[in-house]
C-alpha positions as CSV (number, residue, x, y, z in Angstrom):
1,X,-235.9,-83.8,-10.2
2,X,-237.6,-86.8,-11.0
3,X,-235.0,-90.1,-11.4
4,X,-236.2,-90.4,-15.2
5,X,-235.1,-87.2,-15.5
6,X,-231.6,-87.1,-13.8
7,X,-228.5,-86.4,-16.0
8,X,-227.1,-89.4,-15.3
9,X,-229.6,-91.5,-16.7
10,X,-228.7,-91.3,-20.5
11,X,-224.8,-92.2,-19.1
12,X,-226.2,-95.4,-17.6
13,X,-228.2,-96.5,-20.7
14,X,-225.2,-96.8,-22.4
15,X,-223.3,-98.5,-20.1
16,X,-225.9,-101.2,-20.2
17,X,-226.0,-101.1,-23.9
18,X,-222.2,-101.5,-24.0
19,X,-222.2,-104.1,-21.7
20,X,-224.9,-105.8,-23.8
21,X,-222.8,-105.7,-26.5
22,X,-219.8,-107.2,-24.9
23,X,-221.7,-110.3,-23.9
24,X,-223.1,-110.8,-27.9
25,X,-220.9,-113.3,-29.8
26,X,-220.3,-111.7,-32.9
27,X,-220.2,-114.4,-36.2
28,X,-218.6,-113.5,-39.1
29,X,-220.1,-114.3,-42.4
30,X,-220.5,-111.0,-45.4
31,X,-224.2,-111.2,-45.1
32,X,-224.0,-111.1,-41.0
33,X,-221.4,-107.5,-41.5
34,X,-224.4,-105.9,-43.9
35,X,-227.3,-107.0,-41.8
36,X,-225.5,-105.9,-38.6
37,X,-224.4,-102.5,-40.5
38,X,-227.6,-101.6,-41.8
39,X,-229.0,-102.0,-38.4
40,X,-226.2,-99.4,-36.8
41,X,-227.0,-97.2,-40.2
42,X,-230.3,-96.7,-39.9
43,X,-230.0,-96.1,-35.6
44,X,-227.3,-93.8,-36.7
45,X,-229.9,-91.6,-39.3
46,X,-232.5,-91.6,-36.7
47,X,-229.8,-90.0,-34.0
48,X,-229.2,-87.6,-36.9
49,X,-232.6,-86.6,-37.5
50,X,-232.9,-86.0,-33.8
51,X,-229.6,-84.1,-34.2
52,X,-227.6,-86.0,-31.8
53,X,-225.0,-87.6,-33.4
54,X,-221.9,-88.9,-32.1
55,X,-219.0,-88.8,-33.3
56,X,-217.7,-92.0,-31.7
57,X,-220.4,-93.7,-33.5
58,X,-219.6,-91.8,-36.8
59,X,-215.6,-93.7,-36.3
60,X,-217.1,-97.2,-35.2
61,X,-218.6,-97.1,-38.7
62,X,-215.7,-96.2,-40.3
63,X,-213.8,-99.0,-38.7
64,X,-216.3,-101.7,-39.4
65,X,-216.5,-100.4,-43.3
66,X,-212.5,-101.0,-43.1
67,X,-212.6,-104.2,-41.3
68,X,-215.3,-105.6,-43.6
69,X,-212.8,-104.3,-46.7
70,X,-210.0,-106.1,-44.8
71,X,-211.9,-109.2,-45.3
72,X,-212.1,-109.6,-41.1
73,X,-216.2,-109.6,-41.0
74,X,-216.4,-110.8,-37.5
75,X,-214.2,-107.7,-36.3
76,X,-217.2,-105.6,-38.9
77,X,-220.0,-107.6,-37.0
78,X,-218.9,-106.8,-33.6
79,X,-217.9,-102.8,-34.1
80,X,-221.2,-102.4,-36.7
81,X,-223.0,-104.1,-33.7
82,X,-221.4,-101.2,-30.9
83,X,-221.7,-98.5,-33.5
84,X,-225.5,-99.8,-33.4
85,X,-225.7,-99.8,-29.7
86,X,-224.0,-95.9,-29.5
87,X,-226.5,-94.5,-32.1
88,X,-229.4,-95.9,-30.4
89,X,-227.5,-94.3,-26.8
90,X,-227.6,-91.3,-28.4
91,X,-230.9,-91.6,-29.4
92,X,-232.0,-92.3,-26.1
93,X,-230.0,-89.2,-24.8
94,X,-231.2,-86.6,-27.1
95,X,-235.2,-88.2,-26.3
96,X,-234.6,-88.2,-22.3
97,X,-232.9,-84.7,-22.2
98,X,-235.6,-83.1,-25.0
99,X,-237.4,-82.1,-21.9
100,X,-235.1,-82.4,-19.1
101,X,-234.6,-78.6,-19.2
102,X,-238.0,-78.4,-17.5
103,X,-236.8,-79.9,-14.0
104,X,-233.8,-77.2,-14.0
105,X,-236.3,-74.3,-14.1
106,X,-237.3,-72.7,-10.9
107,X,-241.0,-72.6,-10.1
């Protein structure tokens, strides 16, 4: 099994991804919440067309939608910005493992 291939990999992408995120400083204007929720919408649409959505990404959504209601758009920046970076793990995931079954089968 080759390491781009290992089951762990798609773990440690988001890891980094998550990390990533924690280090951003998230602002908080209105127009920073829709640009930074249109990003994590449209990753989230292409995990779904790959059919490999998540539903921790699916709740991150929800909460930046209610924070952004609430008025508290830096809270909506930062979760629309890790709802963004989970879609675009899961992404990753469902592209790395599309043929991972290959290194499983014996030869």
């Amino acid at each position: 099994m080759s390491a781009r291939n290992h089951p762990i990999v798609p773990v440690v992408a988001s890891m980094l991804l998550l990390a990533g995120l924690a280090c951003a400083h998230a602002e908080g204007s209105e127009a920073e919440f829709k640009a930074a929720y249109a990003a994590a919408d449209t990753a989230e649409k292409e995990a779904g067309v790959l059919r490999n959505q998540w539903t921790t990404t699916e709740s991150t959504l929800a909460a930046a939608r209610k924070a952004a209601d609430a008025g508290n758009f830096e809270q909506a920046v930062a979760l629309s910005k890790e709802a963004e970076a989970l879609a675009k793990a899961s992404v990753f995931q469902a592209n790395s493992e599309k043929d991972a079954w290959k290194a499983l089968e014996i030869h």
